[in-house]
C-alpha positions as CSV (number, residue, x, y, z in Angstrom):
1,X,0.0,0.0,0.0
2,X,2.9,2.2,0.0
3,X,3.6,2.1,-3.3
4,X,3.6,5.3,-5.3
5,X,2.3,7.2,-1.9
6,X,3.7,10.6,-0.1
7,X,4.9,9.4,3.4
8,X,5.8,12.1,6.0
9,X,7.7,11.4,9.2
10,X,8.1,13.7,11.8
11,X,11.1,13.2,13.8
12,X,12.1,11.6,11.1
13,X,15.6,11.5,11.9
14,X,15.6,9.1,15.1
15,X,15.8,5.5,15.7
16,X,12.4,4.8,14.6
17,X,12.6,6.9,11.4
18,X,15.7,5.3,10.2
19,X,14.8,2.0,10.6
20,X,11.4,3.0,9.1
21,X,13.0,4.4,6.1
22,X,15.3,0.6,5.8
23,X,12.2,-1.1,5.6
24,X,10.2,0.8,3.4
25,X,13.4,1.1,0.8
26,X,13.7,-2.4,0.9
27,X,10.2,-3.8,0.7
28,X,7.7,-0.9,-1.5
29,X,8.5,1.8,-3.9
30,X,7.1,5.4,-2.4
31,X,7.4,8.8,-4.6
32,X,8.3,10.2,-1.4
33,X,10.0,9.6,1.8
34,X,10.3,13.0,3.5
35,X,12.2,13.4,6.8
36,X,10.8,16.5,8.5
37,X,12.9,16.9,12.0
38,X,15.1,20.2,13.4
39,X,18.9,18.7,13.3
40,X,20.3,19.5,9.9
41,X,23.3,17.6,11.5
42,X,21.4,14.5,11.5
43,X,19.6,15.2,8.5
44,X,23.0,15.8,6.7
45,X,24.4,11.9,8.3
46,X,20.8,10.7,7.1
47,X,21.3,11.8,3.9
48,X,25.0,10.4,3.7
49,X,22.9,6.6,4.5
50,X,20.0,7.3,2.0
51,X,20.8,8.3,-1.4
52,X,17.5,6.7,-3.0
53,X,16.2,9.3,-5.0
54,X,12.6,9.3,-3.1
55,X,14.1,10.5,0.1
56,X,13.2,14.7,1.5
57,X,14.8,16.4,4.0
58,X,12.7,18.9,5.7
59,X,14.3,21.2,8.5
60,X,11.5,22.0,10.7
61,X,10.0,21.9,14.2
62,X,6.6,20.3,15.0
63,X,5.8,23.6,17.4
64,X,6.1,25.5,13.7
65,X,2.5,25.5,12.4
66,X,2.6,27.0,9.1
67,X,6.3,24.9,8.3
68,X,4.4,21.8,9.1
69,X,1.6,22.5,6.8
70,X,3.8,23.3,4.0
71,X,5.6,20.3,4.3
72,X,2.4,18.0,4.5
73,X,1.3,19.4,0.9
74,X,0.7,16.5,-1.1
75,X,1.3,13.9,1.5
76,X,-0.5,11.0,1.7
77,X,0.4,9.2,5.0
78,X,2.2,10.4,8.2
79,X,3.8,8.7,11.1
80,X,4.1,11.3,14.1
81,X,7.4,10.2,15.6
82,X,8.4,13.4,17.1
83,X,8.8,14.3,20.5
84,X,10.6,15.0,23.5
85,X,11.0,11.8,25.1
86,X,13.6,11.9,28.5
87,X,11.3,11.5,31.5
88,X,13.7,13.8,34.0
89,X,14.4,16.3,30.8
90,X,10.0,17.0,30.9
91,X,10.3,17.3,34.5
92,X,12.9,19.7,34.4
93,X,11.3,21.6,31.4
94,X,7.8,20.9,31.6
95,X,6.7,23.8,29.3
96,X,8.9,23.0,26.4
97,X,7.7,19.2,26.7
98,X,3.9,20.5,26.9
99,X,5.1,22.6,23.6
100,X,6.3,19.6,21.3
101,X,4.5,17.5,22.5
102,X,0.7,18.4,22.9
103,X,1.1,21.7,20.8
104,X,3.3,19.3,18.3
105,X,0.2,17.2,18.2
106,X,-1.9,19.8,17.1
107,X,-0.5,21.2,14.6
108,X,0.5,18.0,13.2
109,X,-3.2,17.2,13.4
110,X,-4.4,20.4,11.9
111,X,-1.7,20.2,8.8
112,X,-2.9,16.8,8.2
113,X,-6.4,17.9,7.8
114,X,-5.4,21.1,5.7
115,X,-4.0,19.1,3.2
116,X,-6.3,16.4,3.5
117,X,-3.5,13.9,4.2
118,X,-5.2,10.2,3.7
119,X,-4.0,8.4,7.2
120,X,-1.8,9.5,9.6
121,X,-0.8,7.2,12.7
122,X,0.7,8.5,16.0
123,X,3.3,6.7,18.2
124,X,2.4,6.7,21.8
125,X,4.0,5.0,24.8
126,X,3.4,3.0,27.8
127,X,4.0,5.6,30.0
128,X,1.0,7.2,28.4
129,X,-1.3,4.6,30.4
130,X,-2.1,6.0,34.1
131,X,1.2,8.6,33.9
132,X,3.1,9.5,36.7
133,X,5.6,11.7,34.9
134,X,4.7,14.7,32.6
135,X,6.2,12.8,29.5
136,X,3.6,10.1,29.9
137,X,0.9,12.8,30.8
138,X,1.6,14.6,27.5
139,X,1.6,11.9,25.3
140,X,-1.6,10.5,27.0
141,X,-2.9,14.4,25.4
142,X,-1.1,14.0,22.4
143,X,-3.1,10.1,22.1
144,X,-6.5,12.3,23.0
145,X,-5.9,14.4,20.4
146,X,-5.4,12.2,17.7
147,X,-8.6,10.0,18.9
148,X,-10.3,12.7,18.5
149,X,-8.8,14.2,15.4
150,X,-11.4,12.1,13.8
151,X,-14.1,14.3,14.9
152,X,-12.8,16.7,12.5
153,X,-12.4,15.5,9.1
154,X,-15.5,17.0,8.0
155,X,-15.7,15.3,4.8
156,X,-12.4,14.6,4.3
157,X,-11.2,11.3,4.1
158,X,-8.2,11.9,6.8
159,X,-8.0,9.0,9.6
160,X,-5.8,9.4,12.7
161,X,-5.2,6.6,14.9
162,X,-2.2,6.1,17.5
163,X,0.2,2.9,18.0
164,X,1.3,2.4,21.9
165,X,4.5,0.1,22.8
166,X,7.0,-0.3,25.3
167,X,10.3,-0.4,25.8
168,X,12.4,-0.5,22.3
169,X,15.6,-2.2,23.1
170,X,18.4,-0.5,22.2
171,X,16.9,2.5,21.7
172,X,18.9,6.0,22.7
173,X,18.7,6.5,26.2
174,X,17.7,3.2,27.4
175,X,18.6,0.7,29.8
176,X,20.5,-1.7,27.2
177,X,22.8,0.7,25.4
178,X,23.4,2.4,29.3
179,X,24.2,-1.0,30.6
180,X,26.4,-1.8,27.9
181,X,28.3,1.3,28.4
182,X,28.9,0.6,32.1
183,X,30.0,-3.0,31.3
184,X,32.6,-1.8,28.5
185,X,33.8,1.0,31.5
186,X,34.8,-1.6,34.0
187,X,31.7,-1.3,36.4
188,X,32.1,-3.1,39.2
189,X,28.3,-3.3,39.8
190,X,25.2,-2.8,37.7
191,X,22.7,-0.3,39.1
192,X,19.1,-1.5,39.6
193,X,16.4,0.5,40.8
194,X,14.2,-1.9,42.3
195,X,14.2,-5.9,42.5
196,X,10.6,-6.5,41.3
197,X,11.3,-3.8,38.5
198,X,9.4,-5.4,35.0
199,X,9.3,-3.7,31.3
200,X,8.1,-4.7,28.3
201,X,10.8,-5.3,25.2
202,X,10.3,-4.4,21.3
203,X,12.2,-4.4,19.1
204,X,12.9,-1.2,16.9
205,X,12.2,-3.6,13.6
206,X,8.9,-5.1,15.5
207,X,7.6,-1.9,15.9
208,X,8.3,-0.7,12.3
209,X,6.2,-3.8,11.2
210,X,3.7,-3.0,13.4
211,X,3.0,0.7,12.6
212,X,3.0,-0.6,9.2
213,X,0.7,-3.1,9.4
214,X,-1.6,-0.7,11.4
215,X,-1.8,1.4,8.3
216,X,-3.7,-1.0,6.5
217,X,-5.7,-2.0,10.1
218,X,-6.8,1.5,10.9
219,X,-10.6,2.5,10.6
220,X,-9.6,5.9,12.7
221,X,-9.8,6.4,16.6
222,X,-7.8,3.0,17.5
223,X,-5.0,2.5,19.8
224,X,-3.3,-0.6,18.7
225,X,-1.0,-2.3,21.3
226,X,1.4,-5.1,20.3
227,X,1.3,-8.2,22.7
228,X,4.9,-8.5,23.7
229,X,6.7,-9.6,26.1
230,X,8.1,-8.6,29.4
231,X,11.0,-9.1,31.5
232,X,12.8,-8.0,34.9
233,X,15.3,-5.8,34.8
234,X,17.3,-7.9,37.2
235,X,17.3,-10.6,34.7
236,X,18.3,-7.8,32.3
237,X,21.0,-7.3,33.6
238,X,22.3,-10.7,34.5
239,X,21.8,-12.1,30.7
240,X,24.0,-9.2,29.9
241,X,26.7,-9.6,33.3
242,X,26.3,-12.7,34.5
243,X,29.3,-12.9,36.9
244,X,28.6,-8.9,38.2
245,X,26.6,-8.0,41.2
246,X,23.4,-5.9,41.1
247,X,23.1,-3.0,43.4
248,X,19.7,-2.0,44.3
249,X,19.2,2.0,43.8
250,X,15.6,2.8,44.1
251,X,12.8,4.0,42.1
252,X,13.8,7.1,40.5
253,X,11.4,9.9,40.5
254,X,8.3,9.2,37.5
255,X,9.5,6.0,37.1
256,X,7.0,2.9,37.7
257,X,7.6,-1.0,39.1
258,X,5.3,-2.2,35.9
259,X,4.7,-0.2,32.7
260,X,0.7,-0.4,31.9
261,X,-0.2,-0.7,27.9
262,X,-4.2,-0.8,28.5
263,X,-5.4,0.2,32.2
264,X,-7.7,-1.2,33.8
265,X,-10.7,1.3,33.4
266,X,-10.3,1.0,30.0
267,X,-10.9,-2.6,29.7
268,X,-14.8,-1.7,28.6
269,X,-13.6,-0.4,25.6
270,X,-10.3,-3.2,24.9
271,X,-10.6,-5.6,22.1
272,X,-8.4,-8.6,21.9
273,X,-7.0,-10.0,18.1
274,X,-4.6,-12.8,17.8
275,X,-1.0,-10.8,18.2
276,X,-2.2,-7.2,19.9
277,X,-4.9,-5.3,20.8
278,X,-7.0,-2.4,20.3
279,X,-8.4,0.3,23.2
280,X,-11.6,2.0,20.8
281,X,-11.9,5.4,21.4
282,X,-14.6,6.8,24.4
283,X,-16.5,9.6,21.6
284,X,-18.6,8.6,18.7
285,X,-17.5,9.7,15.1
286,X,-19.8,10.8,12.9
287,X,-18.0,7.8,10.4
288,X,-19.5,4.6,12.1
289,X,-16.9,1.9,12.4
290,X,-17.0,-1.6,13.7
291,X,-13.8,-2.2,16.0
292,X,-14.5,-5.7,16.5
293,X,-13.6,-6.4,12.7
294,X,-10.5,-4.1,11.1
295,X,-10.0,-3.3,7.3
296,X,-7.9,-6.3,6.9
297,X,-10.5,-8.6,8.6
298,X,-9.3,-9.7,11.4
299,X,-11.7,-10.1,14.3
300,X,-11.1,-8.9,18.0
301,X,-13.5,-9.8,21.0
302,X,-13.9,-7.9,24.3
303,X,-11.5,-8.4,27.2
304,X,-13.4,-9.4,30.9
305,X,-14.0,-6.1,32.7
306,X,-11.5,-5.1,35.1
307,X,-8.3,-6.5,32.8
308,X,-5.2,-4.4,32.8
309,X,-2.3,-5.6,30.1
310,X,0.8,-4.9,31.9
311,X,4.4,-5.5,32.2
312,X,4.1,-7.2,35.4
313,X,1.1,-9.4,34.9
314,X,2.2,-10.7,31.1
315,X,1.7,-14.3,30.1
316,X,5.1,-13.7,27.8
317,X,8.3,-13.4,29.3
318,X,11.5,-13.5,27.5
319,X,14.4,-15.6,28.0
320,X,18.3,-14.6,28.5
321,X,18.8,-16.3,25.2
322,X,15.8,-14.5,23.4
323,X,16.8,-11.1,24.9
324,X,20.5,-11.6,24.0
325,X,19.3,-12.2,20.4
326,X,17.0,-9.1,20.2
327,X,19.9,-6.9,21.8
328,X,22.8,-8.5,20.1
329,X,23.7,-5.4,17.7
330,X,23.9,-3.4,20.7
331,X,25.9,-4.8,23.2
């Protein structure tokens, strides 16, 4: 379906939009790719990777309005990937996190309706499910925002829907890639805030797939979670150091014992389908859609009232040899 189509990605030059881009290149031919993010630097790197004649480099911020709508002009899908991410950075600078990433939402939303952009999917978190931490309490307004984007359209035939996951392994800033780091240092001791401390694991590639294959899902007003598994940061950190000693820290400010990917009080509106699930939005549209069936036929049925999908409580849990094999390039 992405053949011959317009595809936008904000923050475009991060983990997700790199490996997005790998994918894409290898497996569809798009007109476009275009990388809209603020870091020429990266941009320029990006560039030195990607010489496909699709590819677009757009500098640009998603707090500009009017840049954003420029750059969506003749675009027919977007992946949202932009946003400020570091849990103590928001707390520290909870205005400028507010400002990418609800005001980001916004005008990412409003651009995509100007131009009457066809679909345009949002990634969320887990930290977005019952936040603590102003990170996951933007993004939980960013995911409201583009649930009920779809309120909007008019007559257009723009869908937004949001993708939520967990903890990408490997990722910039995570535990893997800061473990690894300590472990190539000489650490004597691998720092662990809490014993009981569970997460859940993605990786980058998995969650490409997935926002792709939620393209061709969407109806408008999902939020698809991937059914993934989970595993204790203890054993973490022992698969990767198995001869050093763990040092118990304590739970840092914003940070939770298990991540939530659908709450409990949403569990009236959670679907269940073979390999994730879906949370349907709490407003009606004025397009009708039928959740329990999705545009590629696959049925979902309701969850039990009171169920809560969380890092803790997961029937998956992954192996030291299944976790060494999904972190392998990083460590």
């Amino acid at each position: 379906m992405f053949n011959d189509k317009n595809i936008l990605i904000t923050g475009g030059t991060g983990s997700f939009g790199k490996k997005y881009t790998d994918v894409i290149l290898s497996k569809y031919k798009p007109n476009k790719i275009i990388i809209y993010s603020r870091d020429e630097l990266k941009q320029f790197e990006m560039q030195q990777r990607y010489n496909d004649p699709c590819m677009r480099y757009f500098i640009g911020d998603v707090r500009d309005a009017e840049r954003m709508k420029e750059a969506m002009d003749g675009v027919d899908y977007v992946i949202h990937a932009a946003a400020l991410k570091q849990v103590p950075a928001a707390e520290y600078n909870p205005m400028e996190c507010i400002k990418t990433n609800v005001s980001g939402a916004e005008n990412v939303i409003k651009a995509a309706l100007a131009n009457e952009v066809e679909k345009v999917i949002a990634l969320s978190t887990d930290k977005a499910a019952n936040p603590i931490n102003l990170y996951g309490a933007t993004k939980l307004a960013s995911d409201k925002l583009f649930v009920a984007a779809n309120n909007m359209v008019g007559q257009r035939k723009t869908r937004f829907s949001v993708v939520r996951y967990g903890n990408v392994v490997g990722s910039r800033g995570s535990v893997v890639p800061f473990f690894a780091k300590l472990i190539k240092e000489g650490a004597k001791e691998l720092p662990i805030t809490h014993q009981d401390m569970t997460r859940f694991m993605i990786t980058l590639e998995q969650g490409v797939n997935f926002v792709l294959k939620n393209f061709e899902r969407m109806q408008g007003g999902e939020i698809f979670v991937p059914k993934i598994p989970s595993m204790k940061m203890t054993e973490l950190a022992k698969a990767m150091a198995p001869d050093l000693p763990q040092k118990i820290i304590g739970i840092r400010p914003g940070e939770k014992l298990h991540e939530i990917m659908c709450p409990a009080d949403d569990s009236h509106l959670t679907l269940e389908f073979e390999d994730h699930y879906v949370i349907q939005p709490t407003i009606q549209f004025a397009h009708k859609a039928d959740f329990t069936v999705n545009r590629l036929g696959e049925k979902g049925k309701p969850v039990e009232l009171g169920f809560e999908y969380n890092s803790g409580n997961n029937t998956r849990w992954l192996t030291h040899e299944q976790f060494l094999d999904m972190a392998r390039e990083f460590i």
